[in-house]
N, CA, C and O of each residue as an XYZ file, in Angstrom:
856
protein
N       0.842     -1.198      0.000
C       0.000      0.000      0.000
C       0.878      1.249      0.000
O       1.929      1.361      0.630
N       0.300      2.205     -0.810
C       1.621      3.494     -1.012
C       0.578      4.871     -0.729
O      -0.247      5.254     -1.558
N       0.802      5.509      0.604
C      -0.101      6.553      1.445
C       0.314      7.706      0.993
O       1.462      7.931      1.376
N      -0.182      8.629      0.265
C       0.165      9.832      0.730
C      -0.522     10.805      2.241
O      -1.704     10.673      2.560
N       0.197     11.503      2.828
C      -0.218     12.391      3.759
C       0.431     13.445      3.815
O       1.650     13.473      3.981
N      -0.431     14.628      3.659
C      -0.411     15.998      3.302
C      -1.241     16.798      4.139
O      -2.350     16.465      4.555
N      -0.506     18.130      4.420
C      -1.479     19.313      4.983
C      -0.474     20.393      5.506
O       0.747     20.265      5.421
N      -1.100     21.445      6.044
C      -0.037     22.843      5.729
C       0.584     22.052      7.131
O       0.161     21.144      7.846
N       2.147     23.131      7.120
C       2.862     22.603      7.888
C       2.279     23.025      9.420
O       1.368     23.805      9.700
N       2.904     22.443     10.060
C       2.287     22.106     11.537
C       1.076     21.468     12.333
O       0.729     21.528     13.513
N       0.513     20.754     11.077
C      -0.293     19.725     10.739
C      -0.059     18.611     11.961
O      -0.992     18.365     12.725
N       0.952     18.095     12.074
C       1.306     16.931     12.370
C       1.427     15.782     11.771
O       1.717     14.832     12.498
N       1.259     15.547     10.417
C       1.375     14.986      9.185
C       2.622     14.282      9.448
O       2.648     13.156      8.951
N       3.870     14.702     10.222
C       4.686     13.561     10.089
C       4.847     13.127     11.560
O       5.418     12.040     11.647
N       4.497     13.686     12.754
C       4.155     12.603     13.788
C       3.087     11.122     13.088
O       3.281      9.907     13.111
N       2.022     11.930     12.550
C       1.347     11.056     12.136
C       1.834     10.021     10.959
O       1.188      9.007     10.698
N       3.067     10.391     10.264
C       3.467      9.314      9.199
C       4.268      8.238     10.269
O       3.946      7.060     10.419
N       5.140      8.781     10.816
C       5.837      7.896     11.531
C       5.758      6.702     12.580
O       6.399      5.680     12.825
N       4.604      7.384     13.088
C       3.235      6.423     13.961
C       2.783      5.243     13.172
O       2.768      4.104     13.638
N       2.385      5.577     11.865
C       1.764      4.430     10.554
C       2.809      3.431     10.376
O       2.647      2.214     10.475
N       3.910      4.047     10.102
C       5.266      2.996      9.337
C       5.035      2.545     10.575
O       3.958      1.953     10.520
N       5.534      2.499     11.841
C       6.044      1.593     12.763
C       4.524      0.534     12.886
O       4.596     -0.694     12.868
N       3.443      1.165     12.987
C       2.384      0.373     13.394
C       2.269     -1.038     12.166
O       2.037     -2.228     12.377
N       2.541     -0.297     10.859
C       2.310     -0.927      9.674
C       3.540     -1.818      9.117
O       3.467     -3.008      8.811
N       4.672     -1.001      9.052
C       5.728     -1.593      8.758
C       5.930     -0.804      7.433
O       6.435     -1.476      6.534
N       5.675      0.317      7.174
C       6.065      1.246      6.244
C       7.369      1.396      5.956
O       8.181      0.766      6.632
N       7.867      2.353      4.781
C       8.930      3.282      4.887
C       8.633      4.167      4.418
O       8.205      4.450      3.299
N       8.922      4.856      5.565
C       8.360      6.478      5.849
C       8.903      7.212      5.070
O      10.112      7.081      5.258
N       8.649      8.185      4.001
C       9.538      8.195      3.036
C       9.150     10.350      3.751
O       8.124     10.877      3.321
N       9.928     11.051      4.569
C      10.165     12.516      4.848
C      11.022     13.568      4.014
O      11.952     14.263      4.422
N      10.485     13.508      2.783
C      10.877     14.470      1.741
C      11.727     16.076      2.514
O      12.868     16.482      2.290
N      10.881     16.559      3.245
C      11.854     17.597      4.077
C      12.883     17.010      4.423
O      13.856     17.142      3.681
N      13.010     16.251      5.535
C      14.212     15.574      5.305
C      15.582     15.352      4.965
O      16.771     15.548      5.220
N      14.618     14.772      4.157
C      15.878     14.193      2.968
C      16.767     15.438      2.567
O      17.978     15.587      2.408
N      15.309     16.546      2.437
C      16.191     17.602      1.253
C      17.225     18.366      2.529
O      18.415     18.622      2.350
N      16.427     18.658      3.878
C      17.498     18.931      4.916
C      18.508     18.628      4.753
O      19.335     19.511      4.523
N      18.926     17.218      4.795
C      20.582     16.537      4.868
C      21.095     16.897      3.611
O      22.324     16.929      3.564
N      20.388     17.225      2.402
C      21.093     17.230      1.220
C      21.685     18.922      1.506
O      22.863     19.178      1.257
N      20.822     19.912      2.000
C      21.323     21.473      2.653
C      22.679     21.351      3.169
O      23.685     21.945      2.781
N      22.568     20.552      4.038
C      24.003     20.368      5.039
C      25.483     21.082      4.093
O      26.499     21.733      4.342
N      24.729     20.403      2.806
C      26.093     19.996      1.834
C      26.034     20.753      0.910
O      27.074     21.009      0.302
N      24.933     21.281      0.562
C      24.729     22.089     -1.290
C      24.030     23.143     -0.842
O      22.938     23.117     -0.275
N      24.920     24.388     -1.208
C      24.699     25.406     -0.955
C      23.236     26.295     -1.670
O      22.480     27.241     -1.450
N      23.516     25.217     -2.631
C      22.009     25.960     -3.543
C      20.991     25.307     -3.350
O      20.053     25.806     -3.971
N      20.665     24.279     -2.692
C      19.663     23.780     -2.049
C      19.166     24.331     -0.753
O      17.996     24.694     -0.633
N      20.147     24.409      0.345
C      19.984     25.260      1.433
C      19.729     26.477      1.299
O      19.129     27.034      2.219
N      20.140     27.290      0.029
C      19.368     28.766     -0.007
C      17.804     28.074     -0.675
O      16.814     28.660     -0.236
N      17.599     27.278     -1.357
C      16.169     27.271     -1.494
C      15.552     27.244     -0.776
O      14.899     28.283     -0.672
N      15.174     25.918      0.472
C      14.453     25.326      0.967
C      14.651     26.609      2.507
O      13.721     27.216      3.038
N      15.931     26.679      2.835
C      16.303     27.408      4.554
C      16.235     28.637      3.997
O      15.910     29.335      4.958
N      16.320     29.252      3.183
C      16.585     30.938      2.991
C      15.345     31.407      2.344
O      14.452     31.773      3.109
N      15.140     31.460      1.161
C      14.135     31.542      0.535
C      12.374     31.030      0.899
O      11.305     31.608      0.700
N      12.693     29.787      1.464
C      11.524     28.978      1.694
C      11.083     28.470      0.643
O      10.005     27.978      0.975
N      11.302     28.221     -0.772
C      10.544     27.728     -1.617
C      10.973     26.244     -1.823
O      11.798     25.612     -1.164
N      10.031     25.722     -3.170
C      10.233     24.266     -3.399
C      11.376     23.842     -4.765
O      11.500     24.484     -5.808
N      12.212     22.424     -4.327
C      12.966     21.948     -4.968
C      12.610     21.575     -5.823
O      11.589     20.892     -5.752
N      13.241     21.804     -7.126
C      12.825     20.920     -8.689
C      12.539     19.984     -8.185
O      13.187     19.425     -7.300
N      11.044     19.473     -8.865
C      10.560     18.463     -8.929
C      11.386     16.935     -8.870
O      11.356     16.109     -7.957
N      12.046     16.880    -10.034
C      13.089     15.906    -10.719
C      13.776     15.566     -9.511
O      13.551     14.529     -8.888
N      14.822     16.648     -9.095
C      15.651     16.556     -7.727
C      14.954     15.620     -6.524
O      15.603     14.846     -5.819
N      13.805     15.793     -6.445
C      12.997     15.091     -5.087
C      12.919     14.528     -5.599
O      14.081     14.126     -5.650
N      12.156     13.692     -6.528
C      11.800     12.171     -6.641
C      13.232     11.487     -6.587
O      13.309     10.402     -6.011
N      14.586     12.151     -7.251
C      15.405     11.208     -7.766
C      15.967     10.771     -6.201
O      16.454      9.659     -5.997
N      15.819     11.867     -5.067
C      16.350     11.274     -3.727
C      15.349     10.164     -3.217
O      15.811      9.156     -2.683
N      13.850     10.346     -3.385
C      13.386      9.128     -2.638
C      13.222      8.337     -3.641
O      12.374      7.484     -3.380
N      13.697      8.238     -4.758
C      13.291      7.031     -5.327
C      14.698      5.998     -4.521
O      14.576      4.887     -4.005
N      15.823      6.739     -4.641
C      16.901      5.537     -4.047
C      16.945      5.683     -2.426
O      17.834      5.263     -1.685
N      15.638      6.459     -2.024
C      15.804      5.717     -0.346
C      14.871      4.860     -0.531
O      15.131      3.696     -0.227
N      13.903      5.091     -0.925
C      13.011      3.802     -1.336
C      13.853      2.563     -1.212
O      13.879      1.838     -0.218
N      14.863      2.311     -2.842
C      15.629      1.148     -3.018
C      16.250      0.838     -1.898
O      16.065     -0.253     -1.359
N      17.376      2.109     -1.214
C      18.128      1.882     -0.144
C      16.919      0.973      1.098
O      17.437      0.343      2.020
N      15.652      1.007      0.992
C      15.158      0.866      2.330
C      14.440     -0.684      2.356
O      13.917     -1.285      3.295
N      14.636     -1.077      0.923
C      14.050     -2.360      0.505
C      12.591     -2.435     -0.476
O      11.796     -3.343     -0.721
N      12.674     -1.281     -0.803
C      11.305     -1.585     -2.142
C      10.124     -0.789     -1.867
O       9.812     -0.085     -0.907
N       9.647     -1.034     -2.772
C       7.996     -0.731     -2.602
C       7.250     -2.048     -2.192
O       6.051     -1.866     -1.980
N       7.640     -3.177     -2.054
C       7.351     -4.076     -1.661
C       6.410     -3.384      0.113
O       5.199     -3.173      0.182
N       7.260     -3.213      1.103
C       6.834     -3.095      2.451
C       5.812     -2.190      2.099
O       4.769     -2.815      2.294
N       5.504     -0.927      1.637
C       4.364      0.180      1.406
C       4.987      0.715      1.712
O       5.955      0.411      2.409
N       4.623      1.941      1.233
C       5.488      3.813      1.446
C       4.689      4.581      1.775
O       3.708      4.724      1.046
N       4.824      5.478      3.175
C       3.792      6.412      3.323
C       4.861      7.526      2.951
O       6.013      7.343      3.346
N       4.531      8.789      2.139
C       5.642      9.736      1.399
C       4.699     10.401      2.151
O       3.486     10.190      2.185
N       5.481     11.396      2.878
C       5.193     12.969      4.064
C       5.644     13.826      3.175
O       6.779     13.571      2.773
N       4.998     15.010      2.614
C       5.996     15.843      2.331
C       5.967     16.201      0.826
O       6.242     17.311      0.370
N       5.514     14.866     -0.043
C       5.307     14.738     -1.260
C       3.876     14.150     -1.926
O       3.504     13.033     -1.568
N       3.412     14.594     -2.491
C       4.036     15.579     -3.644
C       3.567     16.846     -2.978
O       2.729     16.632     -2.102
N       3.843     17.939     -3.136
C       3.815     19.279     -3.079
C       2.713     20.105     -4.065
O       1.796     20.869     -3.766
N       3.172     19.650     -5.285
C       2.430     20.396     -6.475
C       2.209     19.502     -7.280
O       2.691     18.397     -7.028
N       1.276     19.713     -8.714
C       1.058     19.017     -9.885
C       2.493     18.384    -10.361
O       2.597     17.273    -10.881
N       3.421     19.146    -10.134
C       4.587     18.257    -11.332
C       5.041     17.501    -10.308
O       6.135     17.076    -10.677
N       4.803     17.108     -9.241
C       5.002     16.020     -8.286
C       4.620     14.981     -8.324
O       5.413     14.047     -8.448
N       3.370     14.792     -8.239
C       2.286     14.139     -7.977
C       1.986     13.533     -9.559
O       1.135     12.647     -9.485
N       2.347     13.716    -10.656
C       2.298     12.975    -11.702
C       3.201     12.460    -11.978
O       3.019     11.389    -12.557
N       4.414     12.824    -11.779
C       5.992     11.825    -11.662
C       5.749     10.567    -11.459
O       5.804      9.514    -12.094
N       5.357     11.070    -10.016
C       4.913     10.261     -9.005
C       4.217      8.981     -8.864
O       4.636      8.053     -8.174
N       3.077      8.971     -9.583
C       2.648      8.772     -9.954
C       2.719      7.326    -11.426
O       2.064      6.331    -11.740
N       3.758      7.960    -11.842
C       4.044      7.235    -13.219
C       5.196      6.222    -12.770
O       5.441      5.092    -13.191
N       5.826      6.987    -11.778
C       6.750      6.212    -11.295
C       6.448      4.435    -10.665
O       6.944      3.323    -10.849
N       5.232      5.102     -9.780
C       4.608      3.932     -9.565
C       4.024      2.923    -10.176
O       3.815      1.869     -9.576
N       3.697      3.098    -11.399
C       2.785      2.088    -12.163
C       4.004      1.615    -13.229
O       3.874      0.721    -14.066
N       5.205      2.413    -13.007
C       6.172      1.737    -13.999
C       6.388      0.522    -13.023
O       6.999     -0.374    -13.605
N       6.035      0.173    -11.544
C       6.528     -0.275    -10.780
C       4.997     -1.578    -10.470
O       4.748     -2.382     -9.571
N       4.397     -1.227    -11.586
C       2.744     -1.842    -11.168
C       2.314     -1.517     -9.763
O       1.734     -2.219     -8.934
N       2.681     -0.461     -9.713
C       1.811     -0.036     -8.389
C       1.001      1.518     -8.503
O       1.166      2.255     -9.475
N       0.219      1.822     -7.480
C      -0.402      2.905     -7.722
C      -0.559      3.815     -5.973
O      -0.044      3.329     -4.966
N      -1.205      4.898     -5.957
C      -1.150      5.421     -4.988
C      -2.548      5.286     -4.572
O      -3.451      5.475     -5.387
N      -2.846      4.884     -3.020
C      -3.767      3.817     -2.457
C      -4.815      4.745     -1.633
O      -5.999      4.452     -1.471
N      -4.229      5.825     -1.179
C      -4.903      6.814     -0.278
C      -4.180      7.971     -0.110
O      -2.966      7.884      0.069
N      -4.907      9.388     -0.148
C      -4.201     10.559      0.070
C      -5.231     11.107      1.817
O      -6.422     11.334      2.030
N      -4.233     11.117      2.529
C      -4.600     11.620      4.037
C      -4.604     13.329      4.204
O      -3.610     13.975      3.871
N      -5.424     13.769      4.572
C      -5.397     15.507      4.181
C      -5.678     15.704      5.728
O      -6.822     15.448      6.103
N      -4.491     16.252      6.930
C      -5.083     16.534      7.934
C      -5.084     17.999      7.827
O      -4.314     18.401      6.954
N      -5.819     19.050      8.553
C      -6.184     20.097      8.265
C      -6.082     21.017      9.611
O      -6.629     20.656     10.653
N      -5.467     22.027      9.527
C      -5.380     23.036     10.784
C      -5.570     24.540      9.951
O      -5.492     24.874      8.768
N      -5.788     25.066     10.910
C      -5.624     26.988     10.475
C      -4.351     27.746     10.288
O      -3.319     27.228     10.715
N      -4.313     28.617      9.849
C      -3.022     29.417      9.687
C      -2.232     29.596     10.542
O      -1.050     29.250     10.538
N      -3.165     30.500     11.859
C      -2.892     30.520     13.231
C      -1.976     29.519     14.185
O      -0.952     29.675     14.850
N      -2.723     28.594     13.956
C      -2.384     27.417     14.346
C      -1.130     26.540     14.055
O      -0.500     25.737     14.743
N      -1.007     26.989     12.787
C       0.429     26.334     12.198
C       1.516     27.232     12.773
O       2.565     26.831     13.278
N       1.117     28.548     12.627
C       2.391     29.651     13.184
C       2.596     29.314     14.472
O       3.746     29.053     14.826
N       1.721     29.270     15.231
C       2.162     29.144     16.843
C       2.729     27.574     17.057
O       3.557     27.420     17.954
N       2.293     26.338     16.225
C       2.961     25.486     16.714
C       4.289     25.270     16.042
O       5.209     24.590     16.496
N       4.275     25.981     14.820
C       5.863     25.747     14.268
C       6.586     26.817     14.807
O       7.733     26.728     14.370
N       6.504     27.504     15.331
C       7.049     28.623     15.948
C       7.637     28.254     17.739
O       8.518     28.857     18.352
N       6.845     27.156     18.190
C       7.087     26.638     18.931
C       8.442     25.314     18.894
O       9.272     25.112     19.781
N       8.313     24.666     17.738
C       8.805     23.168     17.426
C      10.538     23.315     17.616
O      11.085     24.281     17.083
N      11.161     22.559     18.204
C      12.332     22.459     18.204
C      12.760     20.962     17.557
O      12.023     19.976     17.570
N      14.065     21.012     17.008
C      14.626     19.906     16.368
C      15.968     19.707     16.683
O      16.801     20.602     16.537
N      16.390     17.970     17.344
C      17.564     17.551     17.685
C      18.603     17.771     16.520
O      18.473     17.308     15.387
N      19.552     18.469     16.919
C      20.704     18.730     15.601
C      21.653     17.555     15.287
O      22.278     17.402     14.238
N      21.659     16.546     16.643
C      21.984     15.466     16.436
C      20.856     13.739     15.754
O      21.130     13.004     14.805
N      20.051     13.686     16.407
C      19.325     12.731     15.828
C      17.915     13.204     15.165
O      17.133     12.405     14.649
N      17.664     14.795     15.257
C      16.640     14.851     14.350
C      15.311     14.513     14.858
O      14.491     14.549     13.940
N      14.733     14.158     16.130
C      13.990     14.139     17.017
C      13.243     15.525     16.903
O      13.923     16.525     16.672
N      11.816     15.636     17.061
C      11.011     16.970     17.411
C      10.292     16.766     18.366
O       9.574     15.843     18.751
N      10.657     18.050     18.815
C       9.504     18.359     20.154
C       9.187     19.650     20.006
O       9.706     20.447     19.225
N       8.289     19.850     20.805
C       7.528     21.579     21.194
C       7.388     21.532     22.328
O       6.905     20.747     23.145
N       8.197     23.118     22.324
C       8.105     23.643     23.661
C       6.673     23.688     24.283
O       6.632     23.754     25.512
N       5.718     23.665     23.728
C       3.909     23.991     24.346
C       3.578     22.871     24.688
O       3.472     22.634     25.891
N       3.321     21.866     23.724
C       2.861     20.711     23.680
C       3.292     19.635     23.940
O       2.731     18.624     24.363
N       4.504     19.881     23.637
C       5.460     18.285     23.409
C       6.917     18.457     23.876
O       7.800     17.882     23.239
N       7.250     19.271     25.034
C       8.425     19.617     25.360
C       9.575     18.269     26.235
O       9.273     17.131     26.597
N      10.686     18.886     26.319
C      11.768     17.908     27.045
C      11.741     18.095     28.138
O      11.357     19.164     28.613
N      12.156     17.070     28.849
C      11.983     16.890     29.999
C      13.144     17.776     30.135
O      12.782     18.550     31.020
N      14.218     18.086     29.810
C      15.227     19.004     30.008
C      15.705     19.924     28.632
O      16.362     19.563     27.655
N      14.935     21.635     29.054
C      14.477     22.290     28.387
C      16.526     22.450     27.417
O      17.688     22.552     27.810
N      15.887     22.381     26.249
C      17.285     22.796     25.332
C      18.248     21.180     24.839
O      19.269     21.060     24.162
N      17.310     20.054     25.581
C      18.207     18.895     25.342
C      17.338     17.815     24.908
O      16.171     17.700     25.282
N      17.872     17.106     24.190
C      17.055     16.193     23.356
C      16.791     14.787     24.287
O      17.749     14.293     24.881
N      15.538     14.218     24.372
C      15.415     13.170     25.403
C      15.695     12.091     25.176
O      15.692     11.288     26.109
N      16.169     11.508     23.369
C      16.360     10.696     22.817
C      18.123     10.176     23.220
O      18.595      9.404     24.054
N      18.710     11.049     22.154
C      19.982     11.369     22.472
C      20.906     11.912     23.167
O      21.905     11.268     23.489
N      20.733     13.138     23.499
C      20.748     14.071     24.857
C      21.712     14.900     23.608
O      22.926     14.914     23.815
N      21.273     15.479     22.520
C      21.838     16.307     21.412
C      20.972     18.001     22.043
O      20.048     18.354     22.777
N      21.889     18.513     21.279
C      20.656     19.667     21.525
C      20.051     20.278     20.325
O      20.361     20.552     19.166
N      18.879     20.382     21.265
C      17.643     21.255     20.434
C      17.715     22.417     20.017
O      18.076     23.346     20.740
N      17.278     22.593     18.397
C      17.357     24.173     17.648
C      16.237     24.618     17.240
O      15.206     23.948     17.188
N      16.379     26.085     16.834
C      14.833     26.152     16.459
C      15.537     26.588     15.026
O      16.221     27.605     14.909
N      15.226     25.538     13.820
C      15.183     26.033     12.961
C      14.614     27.289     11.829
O      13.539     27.885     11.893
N      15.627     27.446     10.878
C      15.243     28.792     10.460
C      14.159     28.944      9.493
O      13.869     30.040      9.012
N      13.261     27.321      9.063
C      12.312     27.288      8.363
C      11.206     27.552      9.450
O      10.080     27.812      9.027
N      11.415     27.511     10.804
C      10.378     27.275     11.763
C      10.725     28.756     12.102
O      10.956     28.634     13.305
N      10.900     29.997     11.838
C      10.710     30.894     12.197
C       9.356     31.427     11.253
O       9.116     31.031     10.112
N       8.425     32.569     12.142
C       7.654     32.920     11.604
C       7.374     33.791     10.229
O       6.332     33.866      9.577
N       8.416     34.306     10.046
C       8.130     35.208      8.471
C       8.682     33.895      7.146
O       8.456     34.132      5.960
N       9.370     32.621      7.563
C       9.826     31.776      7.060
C       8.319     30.983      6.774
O       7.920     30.673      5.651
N       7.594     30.735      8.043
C       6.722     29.926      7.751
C       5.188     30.395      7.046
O       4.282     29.620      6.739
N       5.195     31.476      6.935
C       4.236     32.286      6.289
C       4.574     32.212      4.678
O       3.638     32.143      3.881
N       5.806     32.228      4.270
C       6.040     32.149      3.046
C       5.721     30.730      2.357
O       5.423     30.563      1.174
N       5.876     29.513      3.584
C       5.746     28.488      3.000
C       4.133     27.790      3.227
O       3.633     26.772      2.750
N       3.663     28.688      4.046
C       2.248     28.611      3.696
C       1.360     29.320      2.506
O       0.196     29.075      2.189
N       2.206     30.201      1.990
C       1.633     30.694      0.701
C       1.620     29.816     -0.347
O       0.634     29.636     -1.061
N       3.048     29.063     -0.516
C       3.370     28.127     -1.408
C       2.144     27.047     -1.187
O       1.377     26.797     -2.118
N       1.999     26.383      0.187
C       1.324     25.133      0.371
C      -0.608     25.802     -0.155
O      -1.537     25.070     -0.495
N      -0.634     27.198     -0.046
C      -1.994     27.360     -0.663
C      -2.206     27.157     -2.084
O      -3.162     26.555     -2.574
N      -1.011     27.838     -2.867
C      -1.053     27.943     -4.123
C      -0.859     26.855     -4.690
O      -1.639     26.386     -5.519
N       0.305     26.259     -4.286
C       0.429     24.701     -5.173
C       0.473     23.517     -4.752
O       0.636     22.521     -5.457
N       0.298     23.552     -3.290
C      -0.268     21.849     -2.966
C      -1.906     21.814     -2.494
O      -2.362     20.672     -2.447
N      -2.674     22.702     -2.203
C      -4.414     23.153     -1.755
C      -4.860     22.165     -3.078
O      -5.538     21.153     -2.901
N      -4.335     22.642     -4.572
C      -5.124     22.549     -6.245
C      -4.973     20.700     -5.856
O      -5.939     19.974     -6.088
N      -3.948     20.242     -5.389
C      -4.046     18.511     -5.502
C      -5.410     18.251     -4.886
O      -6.036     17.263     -5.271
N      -5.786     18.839     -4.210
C      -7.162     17.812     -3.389
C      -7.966     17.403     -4.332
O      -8.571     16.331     -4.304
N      -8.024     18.310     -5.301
C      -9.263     17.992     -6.454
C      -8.781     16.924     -6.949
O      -9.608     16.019     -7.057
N      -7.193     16.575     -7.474
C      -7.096     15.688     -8.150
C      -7.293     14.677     -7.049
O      -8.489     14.401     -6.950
N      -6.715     14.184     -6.393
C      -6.599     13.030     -5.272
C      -8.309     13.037     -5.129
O      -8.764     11.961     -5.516
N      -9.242     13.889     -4.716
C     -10.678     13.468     -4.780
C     -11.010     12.411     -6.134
O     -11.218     11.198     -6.162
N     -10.951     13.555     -7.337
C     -10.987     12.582     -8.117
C     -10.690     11.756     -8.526
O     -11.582     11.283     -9.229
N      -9.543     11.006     -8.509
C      -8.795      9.463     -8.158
C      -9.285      8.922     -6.966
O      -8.626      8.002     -6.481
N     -10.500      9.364     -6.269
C     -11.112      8.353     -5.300
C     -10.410      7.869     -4.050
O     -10.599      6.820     -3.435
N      -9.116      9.367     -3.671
C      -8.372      8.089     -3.013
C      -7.956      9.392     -1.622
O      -6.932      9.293     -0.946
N      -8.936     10.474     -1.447
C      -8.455     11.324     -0.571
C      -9.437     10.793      0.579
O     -10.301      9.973      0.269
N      -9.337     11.186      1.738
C     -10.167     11.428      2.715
C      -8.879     12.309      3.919
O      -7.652     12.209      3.898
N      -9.909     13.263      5.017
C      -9.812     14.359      5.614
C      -9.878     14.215      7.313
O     -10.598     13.606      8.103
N      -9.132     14.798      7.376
C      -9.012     14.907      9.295
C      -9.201     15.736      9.832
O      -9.513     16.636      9.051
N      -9.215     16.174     11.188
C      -9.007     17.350     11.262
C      -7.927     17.262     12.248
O      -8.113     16.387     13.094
N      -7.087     17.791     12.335
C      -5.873     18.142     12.817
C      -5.916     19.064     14.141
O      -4.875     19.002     14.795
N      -6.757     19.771     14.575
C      -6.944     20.553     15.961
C      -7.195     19.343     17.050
O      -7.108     19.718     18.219
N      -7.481     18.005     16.857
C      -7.607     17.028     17.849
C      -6.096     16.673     18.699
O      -5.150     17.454     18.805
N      -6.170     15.405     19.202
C      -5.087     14.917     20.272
C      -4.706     14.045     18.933
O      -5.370     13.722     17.949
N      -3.099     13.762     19.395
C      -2.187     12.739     18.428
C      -2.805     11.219     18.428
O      -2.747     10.436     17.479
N      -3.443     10.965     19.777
C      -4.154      9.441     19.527
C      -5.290      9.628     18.859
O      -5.450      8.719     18.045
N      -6.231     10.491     18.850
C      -7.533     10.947     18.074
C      -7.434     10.418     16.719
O      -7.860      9.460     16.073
N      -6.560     11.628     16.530
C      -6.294     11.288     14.726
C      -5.733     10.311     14.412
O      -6.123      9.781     13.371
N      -4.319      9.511     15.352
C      -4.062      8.475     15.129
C      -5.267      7.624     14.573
O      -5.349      7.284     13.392
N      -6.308      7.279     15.665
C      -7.311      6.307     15.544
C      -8.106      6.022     14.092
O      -8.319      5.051     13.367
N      -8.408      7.418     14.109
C      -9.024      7.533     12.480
C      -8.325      7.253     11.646
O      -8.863      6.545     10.794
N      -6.922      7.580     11.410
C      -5.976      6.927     10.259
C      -5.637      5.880     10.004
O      -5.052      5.500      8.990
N      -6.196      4.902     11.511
C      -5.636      3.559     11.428
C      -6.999      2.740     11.107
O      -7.102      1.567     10.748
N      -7.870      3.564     11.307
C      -9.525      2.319     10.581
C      -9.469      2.774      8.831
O      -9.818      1.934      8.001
N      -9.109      3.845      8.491
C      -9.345      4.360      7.240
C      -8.013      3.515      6.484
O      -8.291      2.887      5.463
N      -7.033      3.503      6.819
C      -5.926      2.370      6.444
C      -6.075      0.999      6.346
O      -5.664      0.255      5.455
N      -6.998      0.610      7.822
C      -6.902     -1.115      7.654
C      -8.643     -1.179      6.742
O      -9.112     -2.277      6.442
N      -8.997     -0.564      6.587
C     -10.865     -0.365      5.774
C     -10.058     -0.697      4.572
O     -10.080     -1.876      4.218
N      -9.356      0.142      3.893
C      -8.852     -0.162      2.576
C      -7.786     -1.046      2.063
O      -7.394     -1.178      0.904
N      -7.354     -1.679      3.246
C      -6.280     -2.645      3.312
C      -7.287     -3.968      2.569
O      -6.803     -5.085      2.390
């Protein structure tokens, strides 16, 4: 089974992917991510995604998860992709990619929050610089403020998670990932959450709407 799950950022869209793979046995396929670690290293990627806020050539993203995919053992296990597609020239790649592969995309998950709502919790969110762990200071904080509970790395507040950063990338997510719902409706394969609930809430619903179509 190959999931998409989408919605503006601070959604929880990838607590919620990561919850699925382990429950399911996914590979969680976190397009931010990916393109993060690729920043580390390429300067013209990191001014896109960290400076600018906008989105990576199309081409560029698929060609990284197509070989974490391979790296992770196939499309065989199911792929829930966080993150992707973004826009139309995503999502038809994407798409094609899969059926070169006789496979197709099984369900699109749309959880849904307010503007408001995204600013104050990404504005809140901190991220381990060592293992990449998130928490929020409001909601979801460390037991020892500035240190990661996983690793004991410390916590940053990244510069996509600042607020004039995340406003820009909510413009983007109106303009060119909002237009997919129509398509994913019409491929029969969206259904909707709402995202202002608790992490087990929505959990629950994602996991009858997953094993329903399983």
């Amino acid at each position: 089974m190959n999931i998409l799950i989408f919605g503006p950022q601070g959604s929880g869209k990838g607590t919620q992917a990561q919850l699925l793979a382990e429950r399911f046995g996914f590979i969680h396929i976190e397009a931010g991510n990916l393109l993060r670690e690729v920043a580390k290293t390429d300067a013209r990627i990191n001014e896109i995604i960290n400076i600018k806020g906008e989105l990576v050539p199309a081409e560029e993203t698929l060609l990284l998860i197509e070989k974490k995919i391979e790296d992770s053992g196939g499309l065989s296990k199911g792929v829930i992709f966080d993150g992707i597609p973004r826009a139309h020239d995503q999502y038809a790649p994407l798409k094609a990619w899969l059926e070169k592969h006789g496979q197709k995309v099984d369900l699109a998950l749309l959880i849904t929050i307010d503007e408001e709502e995204t600013v104050k919790r990404l504005s809140s969110r901190r991220v381990c610089e060592k293992c990449g762990e998130v928490f929020n200071i409001v909601t979801n904080p460390p037991k020892v403020e500035g240190v990661c509970d996983i690793c004991g790395g410390t916590l940053i507040h990244r510069t996509d998670d600042q607020p004039e950063t995340i406003k820009k990338r909510l413009k983007l997510y109106h303009e060119r990932t909002e237009p997919l719902i129509s398509e994913f409706r019409k491929d029969g394969i969206l259904q909707e959450f709402d995202g202002g609930r608790s992490i087990e809430e929505i959990q629950g619903d994602l996991i009858k709407v997953i094993e329903e179509r399983m």
